[in-house]
N, C-alpha and C positions, 0 to 999 in steps of 0.2 A: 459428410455434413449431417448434423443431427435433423432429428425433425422434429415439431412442437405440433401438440394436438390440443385445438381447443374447441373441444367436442360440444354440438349444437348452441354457440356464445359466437356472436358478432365477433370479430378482431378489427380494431383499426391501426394499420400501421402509419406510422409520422416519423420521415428522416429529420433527424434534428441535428441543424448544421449550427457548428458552433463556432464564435471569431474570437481569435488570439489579439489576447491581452499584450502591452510592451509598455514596458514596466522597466526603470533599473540601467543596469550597464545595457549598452548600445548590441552587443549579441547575447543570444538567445542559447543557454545550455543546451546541450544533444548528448545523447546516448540511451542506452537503457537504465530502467532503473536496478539492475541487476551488475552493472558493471562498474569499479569503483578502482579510482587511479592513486597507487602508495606512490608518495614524491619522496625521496629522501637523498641525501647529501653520499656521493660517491664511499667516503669513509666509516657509512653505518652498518656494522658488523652485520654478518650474512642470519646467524643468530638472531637476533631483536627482529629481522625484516623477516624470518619465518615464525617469531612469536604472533608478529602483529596480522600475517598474512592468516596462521590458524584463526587468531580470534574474530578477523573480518570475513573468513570465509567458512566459518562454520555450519556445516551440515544441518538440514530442516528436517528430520525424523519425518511428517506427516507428507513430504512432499517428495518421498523415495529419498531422502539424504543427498537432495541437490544443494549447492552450496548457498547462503545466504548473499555474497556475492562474490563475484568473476574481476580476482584482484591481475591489476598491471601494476609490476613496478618498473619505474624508471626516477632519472635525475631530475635537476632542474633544467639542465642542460639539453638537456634530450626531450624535453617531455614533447615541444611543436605546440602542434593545434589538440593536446590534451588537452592542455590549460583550459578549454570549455567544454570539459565533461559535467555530467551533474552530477557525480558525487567523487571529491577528492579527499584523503586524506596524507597531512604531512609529519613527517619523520624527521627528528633532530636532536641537536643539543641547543641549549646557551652559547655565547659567544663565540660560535665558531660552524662557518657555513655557510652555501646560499639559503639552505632550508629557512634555517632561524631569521636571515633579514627578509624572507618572505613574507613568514610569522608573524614580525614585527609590524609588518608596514600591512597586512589584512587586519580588519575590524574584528579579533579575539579579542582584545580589551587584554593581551598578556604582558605580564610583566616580568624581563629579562631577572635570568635564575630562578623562578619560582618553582618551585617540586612540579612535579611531572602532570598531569592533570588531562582530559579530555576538555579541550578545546572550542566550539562547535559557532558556525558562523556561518551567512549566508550571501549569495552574490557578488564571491569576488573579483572573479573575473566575467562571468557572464550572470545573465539574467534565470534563472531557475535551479542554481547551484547551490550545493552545499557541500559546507570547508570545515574539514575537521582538523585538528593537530593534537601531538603528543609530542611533544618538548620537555626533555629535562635537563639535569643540570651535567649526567653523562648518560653514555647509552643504557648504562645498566640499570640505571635511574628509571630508564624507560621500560625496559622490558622489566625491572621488577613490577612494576605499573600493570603492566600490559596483562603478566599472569595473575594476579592479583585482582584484576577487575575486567576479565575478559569480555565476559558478557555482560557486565552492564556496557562497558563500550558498546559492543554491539547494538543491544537497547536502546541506548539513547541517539545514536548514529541512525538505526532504524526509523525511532522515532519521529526526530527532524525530518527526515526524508518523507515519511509520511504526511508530516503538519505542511510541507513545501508543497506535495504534490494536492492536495485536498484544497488548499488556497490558489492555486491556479488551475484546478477544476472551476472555481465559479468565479473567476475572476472577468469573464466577457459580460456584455450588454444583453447578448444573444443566449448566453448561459442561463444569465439572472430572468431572462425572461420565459426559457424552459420551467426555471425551478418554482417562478411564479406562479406559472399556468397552473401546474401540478400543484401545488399549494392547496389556489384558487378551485381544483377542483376534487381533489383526493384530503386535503387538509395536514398533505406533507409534502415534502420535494426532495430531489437527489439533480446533482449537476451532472449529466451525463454528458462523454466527450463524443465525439461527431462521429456518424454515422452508425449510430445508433439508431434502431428501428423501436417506436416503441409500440406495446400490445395491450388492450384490455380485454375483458373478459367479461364484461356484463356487469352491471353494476351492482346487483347481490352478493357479485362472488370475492369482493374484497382484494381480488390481486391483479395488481399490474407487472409486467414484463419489458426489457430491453433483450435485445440482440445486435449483436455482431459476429459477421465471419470472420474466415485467413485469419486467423483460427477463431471455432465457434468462443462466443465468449457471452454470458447470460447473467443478467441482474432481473431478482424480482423482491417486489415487496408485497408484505399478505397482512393484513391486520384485522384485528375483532377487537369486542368487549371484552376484558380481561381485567387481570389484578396481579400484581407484585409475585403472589403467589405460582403463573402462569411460565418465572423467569427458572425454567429448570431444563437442564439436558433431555430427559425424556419428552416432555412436552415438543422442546425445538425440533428435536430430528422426529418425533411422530408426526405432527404436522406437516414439516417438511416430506415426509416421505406420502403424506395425503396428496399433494398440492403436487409434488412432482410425478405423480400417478398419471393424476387427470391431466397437468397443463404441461407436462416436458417429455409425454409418449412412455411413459412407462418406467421411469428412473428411477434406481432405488438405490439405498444406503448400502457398500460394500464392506462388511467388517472385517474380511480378509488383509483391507490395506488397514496402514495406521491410522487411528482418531485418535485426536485432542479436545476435552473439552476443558475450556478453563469459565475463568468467570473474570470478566475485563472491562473497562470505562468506554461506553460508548456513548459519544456526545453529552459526556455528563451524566449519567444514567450507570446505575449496575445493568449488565448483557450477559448471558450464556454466550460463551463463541466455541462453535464447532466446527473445526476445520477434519477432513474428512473426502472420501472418495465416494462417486456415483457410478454403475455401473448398467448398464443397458442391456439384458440376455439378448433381446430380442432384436435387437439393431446392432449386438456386440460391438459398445463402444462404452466408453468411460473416463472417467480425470476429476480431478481433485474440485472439492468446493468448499466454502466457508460461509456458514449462518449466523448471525446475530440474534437473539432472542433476548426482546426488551419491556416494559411496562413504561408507559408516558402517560406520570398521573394527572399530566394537564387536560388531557384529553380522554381519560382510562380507557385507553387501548393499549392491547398487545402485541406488538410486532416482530414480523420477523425478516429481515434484509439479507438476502443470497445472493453470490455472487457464485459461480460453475464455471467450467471450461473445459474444451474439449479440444486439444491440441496432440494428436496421436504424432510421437516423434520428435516431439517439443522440446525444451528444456521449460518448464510450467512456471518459476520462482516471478519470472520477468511480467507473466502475466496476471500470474495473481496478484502482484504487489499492487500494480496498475487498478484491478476492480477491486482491491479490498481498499485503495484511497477512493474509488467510487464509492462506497457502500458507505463511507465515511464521512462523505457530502451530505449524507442523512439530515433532514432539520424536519419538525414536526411543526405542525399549525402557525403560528408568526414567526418561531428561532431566527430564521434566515434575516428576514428584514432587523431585528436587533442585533444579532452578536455580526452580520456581515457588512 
């Protein structure tokens, strides 16, 4: 287990227990969100189901080339109590199959024969699911598709899943009233999920912390005076590596493993995101993490929103997905009470 030093600064920890929302169909989707169920019709060639398998399960470069997710196929016939997994994708033709009268009769809005298309829908069978299809008019149909737009499939499959999970982060009474508090006293909020410890650090010093164990898993947010011009790679990870000096015992940026930085839409906002590895000499431990680095002209501050984790032995994909839709729940000064 790591350790966090928050060297001569008060800490107050606050378990924040948070209540489930029920909402939708009558059960509640289960699984991880790393694990994604291909449905398809006994007669779809072995072909098209390893086109579809590569493009759903393609390798994350930054995260040691763990898959994006951990595909099951099976029928309709077979599938049981799959049916309430949270992320399904279906495999078909037109006219012919139980796939396609599945298709039919879930809320895609599609229309019998239309060209092949990404499909995407939510809570068909249970409550926090999302339903994707690829339907065309034959298989080849499909799988031209499927090579053709592999990764945006993925993308936008990603996406939803993202937008799903960040909306039932704040969806409780007891959520909205975490994110309030924090508001009310930081002049932002993040919905964080239960049993989470949260930390401050003195009120000069700009940054608050979450924690959870089985496996370590850390959100922290740091903000100052800034400007637009502050939104740059160097900035985010010098900082970061200031901030997790002092408050994370010594952590620092490992550039032996992969980094990514790109430039991406955070809550409406241009962001720096650099996803990236911490390493620890001195506790020899380490695992992936992901920063945000933002300007909010309503407020002109600079922020910066990290998520870490330390799961030695892990498979990482499952848990990051999970704190990077925390990090997501992000809303600065009133956001939350308008757009939620």
């Amino acid at each position: 287990m790591r350790r966090f030093a928050i060297p001569m600064l008060a800490v107050v920890a606050v378990t924040l227990t948070l209540a489930a929302s029920c909402t939708g169909p009558t059960i509640s989707a289960v699984g991880e969100t790393d694990e994604l169920i291909i449905v398809h019709d006994e007669s779809a060639p072995k072909p098209v189901l390893a086109g579809i398998e590569t493009a759903m399960t393609r390798a994350i470069p930054w995260l040691l080339d763990e898959p994006s997710y951990r595909a099951t196929l099976t029928t309709p016939d077979e599938m049981g109590d799959l049916r309430n997994r949270r992320q399904i994708l279906f495999v078909g033709v037109w006219g012919d199959g139980e796939v396609e009268r599945l298709v039919r009769r879930a809320p895609f809005g599609a229309a019998r024969g239309s060209p092949c298309t990404l499909l995407l829908t939510r809570d068909i069978w249970a409550d926090g699911q999302i339903g994707a299809a690829l339907v065309g008019t034959t298989y080849e149909d499909v799988l031209d598709y499927v090579e053709a737009h592999g990764e945006e499939i993925l993308s936008r499959f990603l996406a939803t899943a993202l937008e799903r999970d960040v909306e039932r982060l704040c969806s409780g009474e007891k959520e909205r009233a975490v994110a309030e508090g924090l508001a009310e006293r930081f002049g932002w909020s993040l919905c964080v999920p239960p049993s989470y410890d949260m930390y401050t650090t003195g009120e000069g010093t700009r940054f608050v912390f979450f924690r959870r164990d089985r496996p370590d898993r850390s959100i922290f947010v740091y903000w100052q005076a800034g400007s637009s011009e502050d939104v740059r790679p160097d900035f985010a990870l010098g900082v970061r590596e200031e901030l997790t000096e002092r408050f994370y015992d010594g952590d620092t940026h490992e550039p032996r493993r992969p980094s990514v930085f790109d430039t991406v839409s955070f809550g409406g906002r241009e962001a720096v995101r650099v996803s990236a590895w911490w390493t620890n000499a001195e506790l020899v431990g380490g695992g992936p993490f992901r920063t945000y680095c933002f300007h909010d002209p309503s407020d002109g501050r600079t922020y910066l929103v990290d998520v870490s984790l330390f799961a030695p032995g892990l498979e990482k994909v499952q848990h990051m997905r999970n704190l990077d839709a925390v990090a997501r729940t992000f809303a600065a000064g009133g956001e939350r009470e308008g757009n939620r």
